[in-house]
Structure formats: C-alpha cells, structure tokens
ZADREN-515236 format. One record per residue (C-alpha): residue number from 1; residue in three letters; chain; y, x, z. Coordinates in steps of 0.1 Angstrom, whole numbers, always signed. Layout:
<recs>
REC drenti drense nukol c2 c1 c3
REC NUM ALA A Y X Z
...
</recs>
This chain:
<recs>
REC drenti drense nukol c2 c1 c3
REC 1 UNK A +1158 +1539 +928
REC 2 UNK A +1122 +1527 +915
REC 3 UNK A +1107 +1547 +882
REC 4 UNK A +1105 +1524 +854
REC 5 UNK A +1063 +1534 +861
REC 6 UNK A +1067 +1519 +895
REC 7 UNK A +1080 +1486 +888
REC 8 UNK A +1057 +1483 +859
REC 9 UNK A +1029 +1488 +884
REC 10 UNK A +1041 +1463 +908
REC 11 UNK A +1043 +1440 +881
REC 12 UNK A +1012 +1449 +869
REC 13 UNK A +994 +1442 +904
REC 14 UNK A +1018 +1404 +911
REC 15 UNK A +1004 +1394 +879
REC 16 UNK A +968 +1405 +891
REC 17 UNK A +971 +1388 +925
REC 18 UNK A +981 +1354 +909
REC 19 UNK A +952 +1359 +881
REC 20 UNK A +928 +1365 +910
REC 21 UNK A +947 +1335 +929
REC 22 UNK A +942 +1309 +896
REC 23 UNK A +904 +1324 +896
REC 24 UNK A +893 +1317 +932
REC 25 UNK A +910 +1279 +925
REC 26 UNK A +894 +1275 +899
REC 27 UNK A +864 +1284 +910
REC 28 UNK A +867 +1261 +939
REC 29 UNK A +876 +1232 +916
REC 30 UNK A +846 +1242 +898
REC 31 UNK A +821 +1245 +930
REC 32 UNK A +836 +1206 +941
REC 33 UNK A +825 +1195 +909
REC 34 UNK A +794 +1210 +901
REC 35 UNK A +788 +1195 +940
REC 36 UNK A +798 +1161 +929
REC 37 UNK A +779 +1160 +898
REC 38 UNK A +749 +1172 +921
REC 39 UNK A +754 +1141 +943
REC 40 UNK A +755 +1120 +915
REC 41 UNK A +725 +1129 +897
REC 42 UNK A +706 +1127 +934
REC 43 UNK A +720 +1091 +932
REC 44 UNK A +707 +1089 +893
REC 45 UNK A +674 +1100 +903
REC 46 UNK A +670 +1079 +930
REC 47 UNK A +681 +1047 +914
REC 48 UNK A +653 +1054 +885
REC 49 UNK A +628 +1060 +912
REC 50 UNK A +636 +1020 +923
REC 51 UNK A +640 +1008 +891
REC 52 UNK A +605 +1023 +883
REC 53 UNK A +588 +1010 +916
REC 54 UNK A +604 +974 +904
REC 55 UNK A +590 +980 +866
REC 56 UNK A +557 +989 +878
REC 57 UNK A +556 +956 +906
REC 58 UNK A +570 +934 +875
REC 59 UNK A +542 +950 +855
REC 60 UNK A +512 +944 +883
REC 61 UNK A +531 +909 +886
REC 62 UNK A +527 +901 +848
REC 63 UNK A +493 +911 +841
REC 64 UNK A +483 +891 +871
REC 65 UNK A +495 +861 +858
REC 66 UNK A +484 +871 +819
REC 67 UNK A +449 +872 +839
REC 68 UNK A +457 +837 +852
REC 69 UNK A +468 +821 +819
REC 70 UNK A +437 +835 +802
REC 71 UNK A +414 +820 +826
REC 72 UNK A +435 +788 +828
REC 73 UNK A +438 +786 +787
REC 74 UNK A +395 +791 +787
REC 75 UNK A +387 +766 +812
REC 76 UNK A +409 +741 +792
REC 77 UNK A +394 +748 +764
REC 78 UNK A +356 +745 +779
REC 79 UNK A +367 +706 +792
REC 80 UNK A +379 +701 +764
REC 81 UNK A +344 +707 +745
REC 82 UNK A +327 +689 +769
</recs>
C-alpha cells in the first residue's frame, strides 16, 4: 500500500506536469500572437510608407499647379491693365 506522503507527492508532481503543460501552451499561443501582431505592424508600416510616397507626390502635384494658377492669375491680370 502507498504512504499517505507518497500519493501526496504524486499528486503534487500530476498537478505540476499539467501546470508546466498549460504554461508551454500558453506560451505558444502567446509566441503565434506576438508573431501575428509582428506581421501586422510590418503590413502597418509599410502601408504608411505608400501612403506617404502618395502624400508627398499629391504635395509636389499641388504646388505645381499653385505655381501655375499664380502665374496664370498674374498674366491675367497684366492683360487686363493693358
């Protein structure tokens, strides 16, 4: 027959093994997410990278044409004085 100390050990270690068991899924769950969230701040990143090339062609693209209006509003307004 098992001591009372025995079985309390072997209790004592099950419950350790599925602690330990619980932990190492847990820390899996934890690694796919932290890998997901990586992905998806790689995609973040790289979306404001072309959404800042396209602010920056808009912004070339609309001073060009400020230039334009300028020159266009000025030569109106010379014909018109002459």
């Amino acid at each position: 027959m098992c001591s009372p100390y025995l079985h309390s050990t072997e209790q004592e270690r099950m419950r350790w093994r599925m602690e330990k068991a619980q932990l190492e899924q847990s820390v899996e769950e934890n690694k796919e997410r932290m890998e997901k969230l990586e992905s998806y701040w790689i995609e973040a990143q790289t979306l404001c990278q072309a959404v800042d090339e396209h602010l920056k062609e808009t912004q070339a693209q609309y001073q060009a044409l400020e230039r334009k209006y300028s020159k266009a509003k000025r030569l109106i307004k010379e014909y018109q004085q002459k």
